[in-house]
C-alpha positions as CSV (number, residue, x, y, z in Angstrom):
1,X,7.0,27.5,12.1
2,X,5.2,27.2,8.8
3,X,2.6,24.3,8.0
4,X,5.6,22.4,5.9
5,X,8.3,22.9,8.3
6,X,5.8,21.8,10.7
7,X,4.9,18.6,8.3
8,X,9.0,17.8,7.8
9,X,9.6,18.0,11.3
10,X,7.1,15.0,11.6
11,X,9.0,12.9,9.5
12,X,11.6,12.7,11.3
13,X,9.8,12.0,14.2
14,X,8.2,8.5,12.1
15,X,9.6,5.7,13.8
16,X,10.9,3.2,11.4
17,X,9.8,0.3,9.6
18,X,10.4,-2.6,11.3
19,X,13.9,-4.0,10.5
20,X,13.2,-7.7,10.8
21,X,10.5,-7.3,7.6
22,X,13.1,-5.5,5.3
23,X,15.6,-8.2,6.6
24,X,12.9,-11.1,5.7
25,X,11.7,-9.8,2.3
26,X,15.9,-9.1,1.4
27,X,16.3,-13.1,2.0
28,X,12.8,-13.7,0.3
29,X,14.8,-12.5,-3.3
30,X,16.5,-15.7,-3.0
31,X,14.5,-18.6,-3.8
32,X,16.7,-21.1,-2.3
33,X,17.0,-19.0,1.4
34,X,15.5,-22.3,3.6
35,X,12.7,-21.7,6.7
36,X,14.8,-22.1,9.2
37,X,16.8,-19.2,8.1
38,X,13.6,-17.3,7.7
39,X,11.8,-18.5,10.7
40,X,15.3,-17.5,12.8
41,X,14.9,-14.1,11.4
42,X,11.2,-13.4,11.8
43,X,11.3,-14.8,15.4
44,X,13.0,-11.5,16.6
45,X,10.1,-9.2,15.7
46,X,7.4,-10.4,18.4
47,X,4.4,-8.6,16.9
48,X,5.2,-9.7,13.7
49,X,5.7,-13.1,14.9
50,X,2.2,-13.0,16.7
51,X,0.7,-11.7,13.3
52,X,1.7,-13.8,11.0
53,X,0.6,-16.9,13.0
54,X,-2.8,-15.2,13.9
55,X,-3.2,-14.6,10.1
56,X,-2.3,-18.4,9.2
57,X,-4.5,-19.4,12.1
58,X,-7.3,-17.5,10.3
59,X,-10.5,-20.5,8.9
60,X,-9.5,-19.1,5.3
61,X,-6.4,-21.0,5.6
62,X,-8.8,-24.1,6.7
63,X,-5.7,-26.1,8.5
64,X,-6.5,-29.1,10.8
65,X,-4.6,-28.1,13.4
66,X,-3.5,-24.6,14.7
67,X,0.1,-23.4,13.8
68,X,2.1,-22.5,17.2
69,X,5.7,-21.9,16.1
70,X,6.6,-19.4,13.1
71,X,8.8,-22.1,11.7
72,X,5.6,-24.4,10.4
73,X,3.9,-21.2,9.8
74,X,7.0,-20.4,7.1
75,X,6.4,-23.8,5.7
76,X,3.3,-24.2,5.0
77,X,2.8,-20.5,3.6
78,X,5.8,-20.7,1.2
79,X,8.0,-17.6,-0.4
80,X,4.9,-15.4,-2.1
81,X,2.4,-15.9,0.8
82,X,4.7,-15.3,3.1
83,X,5.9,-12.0,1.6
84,X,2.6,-10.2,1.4
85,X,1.7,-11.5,4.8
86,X,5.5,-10.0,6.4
87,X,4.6,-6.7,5.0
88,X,0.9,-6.7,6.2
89,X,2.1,-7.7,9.7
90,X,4.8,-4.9,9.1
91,X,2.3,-2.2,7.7
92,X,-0.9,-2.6,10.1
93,X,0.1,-1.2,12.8
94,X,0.8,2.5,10.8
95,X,-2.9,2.5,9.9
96,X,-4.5,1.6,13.1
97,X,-6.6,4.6,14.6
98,X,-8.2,7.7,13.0
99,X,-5.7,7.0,9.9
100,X,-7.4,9.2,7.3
101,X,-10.0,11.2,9.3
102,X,-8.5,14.0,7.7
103,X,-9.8,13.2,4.4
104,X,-12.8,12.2,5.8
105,X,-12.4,8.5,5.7
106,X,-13.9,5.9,8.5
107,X,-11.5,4.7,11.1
108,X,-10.4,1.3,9.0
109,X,-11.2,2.8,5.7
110,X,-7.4,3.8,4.7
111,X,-5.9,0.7,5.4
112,X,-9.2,-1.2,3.5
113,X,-8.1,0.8,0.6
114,X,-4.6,0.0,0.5
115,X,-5.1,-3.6,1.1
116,X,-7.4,-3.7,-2.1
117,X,-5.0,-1.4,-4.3
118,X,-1.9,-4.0,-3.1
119,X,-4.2,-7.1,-4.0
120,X,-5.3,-5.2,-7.5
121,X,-1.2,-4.9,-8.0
122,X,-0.2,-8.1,-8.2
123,X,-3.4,-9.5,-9.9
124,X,-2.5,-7.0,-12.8
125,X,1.3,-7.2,-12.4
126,X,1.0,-11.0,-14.0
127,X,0.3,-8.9,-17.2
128,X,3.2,-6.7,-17.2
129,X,6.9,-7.5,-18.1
130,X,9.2,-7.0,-15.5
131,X,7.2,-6.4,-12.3
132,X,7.7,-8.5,-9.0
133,X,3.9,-8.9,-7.6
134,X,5.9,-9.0,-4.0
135,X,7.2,-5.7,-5.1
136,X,4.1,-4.1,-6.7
137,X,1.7,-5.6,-4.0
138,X,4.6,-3.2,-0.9
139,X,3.8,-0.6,-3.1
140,X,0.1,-1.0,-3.0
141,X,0.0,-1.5,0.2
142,X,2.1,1.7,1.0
143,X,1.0,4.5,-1.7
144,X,-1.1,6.2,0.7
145,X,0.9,6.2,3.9
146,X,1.3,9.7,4.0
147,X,-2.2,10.1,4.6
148,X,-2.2,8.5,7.9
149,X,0.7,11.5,8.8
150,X,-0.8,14.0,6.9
151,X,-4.6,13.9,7.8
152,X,-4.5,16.2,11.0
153,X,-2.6,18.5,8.8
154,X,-5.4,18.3,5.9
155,X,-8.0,18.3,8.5
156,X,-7.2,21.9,10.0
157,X,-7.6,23.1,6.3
158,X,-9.9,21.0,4.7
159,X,-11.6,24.1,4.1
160,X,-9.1,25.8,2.7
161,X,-8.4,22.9,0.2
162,X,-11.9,22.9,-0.6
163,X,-12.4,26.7,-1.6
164,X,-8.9,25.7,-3.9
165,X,-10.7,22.9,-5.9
166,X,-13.7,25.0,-5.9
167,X,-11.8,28.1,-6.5
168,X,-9.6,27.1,-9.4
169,X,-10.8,23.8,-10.6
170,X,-7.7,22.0,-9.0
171,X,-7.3,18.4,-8.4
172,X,-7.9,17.8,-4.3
173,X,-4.0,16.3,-4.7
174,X,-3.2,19.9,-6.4
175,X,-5.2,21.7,-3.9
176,X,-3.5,19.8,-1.0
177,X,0.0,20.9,-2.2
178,X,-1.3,24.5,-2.7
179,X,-2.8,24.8,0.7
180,X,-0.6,22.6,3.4
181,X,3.1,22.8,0.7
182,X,2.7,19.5,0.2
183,X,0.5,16.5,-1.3
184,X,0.1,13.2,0.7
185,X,2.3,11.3,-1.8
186,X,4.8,13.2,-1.6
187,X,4.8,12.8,1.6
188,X,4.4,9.0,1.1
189,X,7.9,8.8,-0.7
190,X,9.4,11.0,1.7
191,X,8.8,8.6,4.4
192,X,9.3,5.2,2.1
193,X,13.3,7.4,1.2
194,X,13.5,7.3,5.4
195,X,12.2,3.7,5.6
196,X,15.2,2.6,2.9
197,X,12.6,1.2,0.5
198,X,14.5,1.1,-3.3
199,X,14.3,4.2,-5.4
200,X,11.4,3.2,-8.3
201,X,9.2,2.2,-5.1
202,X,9.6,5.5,-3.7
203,X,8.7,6.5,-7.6
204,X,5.7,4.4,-7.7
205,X,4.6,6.4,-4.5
206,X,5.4,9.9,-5.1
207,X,4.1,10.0,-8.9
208,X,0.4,7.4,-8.7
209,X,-1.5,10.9,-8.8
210,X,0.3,12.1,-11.5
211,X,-0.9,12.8,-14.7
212,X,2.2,11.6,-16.3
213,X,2.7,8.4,-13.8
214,X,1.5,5.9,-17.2
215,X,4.8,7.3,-19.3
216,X,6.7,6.7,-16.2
217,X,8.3,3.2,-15.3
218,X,5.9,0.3,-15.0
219,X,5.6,0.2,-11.2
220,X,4.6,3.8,-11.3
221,X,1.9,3.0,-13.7
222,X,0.7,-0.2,-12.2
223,X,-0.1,1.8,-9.2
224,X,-1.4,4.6,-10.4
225,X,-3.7,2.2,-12.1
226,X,-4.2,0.0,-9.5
227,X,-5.6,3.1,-7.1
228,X,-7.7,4.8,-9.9
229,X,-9.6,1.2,-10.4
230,X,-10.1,0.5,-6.7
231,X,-11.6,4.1,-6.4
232,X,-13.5,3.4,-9.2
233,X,-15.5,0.5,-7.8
234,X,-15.9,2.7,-4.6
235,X,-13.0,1.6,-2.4
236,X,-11.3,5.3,-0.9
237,X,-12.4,8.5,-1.4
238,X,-13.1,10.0,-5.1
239,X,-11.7,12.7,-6.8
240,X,-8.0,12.1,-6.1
241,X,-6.9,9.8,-8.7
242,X,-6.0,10.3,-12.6
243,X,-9.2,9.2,-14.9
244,X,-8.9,5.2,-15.8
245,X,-8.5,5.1,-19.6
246,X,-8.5,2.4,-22.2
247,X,-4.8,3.8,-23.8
248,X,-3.5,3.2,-20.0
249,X,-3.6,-0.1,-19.3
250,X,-2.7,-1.1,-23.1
251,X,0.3,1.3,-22.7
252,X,1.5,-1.5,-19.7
253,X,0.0,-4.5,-22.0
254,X,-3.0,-4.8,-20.3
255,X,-6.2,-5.9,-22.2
256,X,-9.8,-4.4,-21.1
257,X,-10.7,-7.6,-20.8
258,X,-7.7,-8.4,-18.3
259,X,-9.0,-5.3,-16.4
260,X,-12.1,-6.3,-16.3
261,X,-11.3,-9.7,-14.9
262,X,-8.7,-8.8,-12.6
263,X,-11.6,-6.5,-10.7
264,X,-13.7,-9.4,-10.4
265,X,-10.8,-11.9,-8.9
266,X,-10.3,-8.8,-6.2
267,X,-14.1,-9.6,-4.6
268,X,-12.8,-12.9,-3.6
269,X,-9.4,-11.3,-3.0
270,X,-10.7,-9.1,-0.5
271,X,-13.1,-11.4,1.1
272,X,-9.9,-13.5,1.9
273,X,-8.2,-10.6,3.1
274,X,-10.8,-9.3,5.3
275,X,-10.6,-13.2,6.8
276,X,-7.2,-13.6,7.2
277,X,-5.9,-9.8,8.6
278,X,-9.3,-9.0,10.3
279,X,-10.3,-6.0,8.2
């Protein structure tokens, strides 16, 4: 069996995403659903459940009693919150372990990283026509998942993939695709296709190293944006993302000076989040 027959034959062995948080964040597109309807829902995902109240239970959230029942916990978070927390609750559990050891990332480092490209999404998708931040902040969250099932792979041959990009000048991403027959985000789509996520997320996923991902649809850009910042400021491992330029972010609307302060609300951001989902 060849390394990508060996690679698709994993895919299908990626157990899916939990049902009860596609079935939640389907209801969250109506701003009238009510918490009981959501709380009746959520109830029937018991590590979810568990999560979600450990995460509004958190001192960020600074409440004066703690939350017991997923229905106050649905109050008191309201539609937005409660989205980004369904899908952290949801997404945690793919990233726990050596996620990224491959690429020689620290056990906790991936899912650091995808946490602050999410949180950089939807500070930068208030700028840009036509983006949900629920929508751009899944994406975040998920652009790199198929580096948690593609690191053993890129580990075996990490040599290999280094002599490429030393070789012929080729990006890692380039190198990865020339070595193993395929790049972690393409990879990443292939597995958000399985998990029924809707077609421009999948987009957003497969193209954020691509050169051409800023003439592509918004969310593609956004995210392809939102990673090459974080690894910028030193969040993931360099080298992999497209160079951040000044005609990119105007080509979405997006002012330098909107960049700029959009990377310094994501220190607080991320202090929050390392608070409230124990990063």
């Amino acid at each position: 069996m060849s390394r990508i027959e060996e690679v698709l034959a994993l895919v299908n062995q990626i157990p899916p995403f939990p049902k009860v948080a596609r079935r939640v964040i389907e209801l969250l597109e109506d701003p009238d659903v009510n918490a009981d309807h959501l709380a009746d829902v959520i109830q029937y995902d018991q590590i979810i459940t568990a999560d979600i109240l450990k995460m509004c239970n958190a001192a960020y959230f600074g409440l004066p009693h703690k939350l017991t029942s997923i229905h106050e916990a649905v109050v008191m978070l309201g539609h937005d919150s409660l989205k980004d927390l369904v899908m952290v609750g949801a997404s945690v559990g793919f990233y726990k372990g050596e996620a990224g050891g491959g690429y020689e990332l620290e056990e906790g480092e991936l899912w650091k990283h995808s946490v602050a490209v999410a949180l950089m999404a939807k500070l930068l998708g208030r700028y840009v026509r036509n983006i949900d931040p629920g929508s751009a902040f899944t994406v975040g969250l998920l652009h790199d998942i198929g580096k948690k099932f593609l690191s053993a792979f890129v580990h075996d041959d990490f040599e290999r993939i280094m002599a490429e990009v030393g070789g012929s000048g080729a990006s890692f991403v380039e190198a990865e695709h020339a070595v193993v027959g395929i790049d972690h985000a393409e990879l990443g789509a292939m597995i958000l296709e399985k998990w029924e996520f809707t077609p421009l997320q999948v987009e957003a996923v497969r193209k954020h190293h691509s050169l051409t991902a800023f003439e592509g649809k918004p969310l593609t850009a956004l995210t392809a944006l939102s990673d090459s910042l974080i690894k910028n400021i030193g969040l993931g491992e360099v080298g992999t993302a497209p160079e951040v330029r000044e005609d990119i972010s105007a080509s979405l609307g997006i002012s330098q000076e909107k960049v700029q302060s959009c990377v310094s609300e994501l220190v607080p951001e991320m202090d929050k989040a390392r608070e409230v989902v124990n990063m």
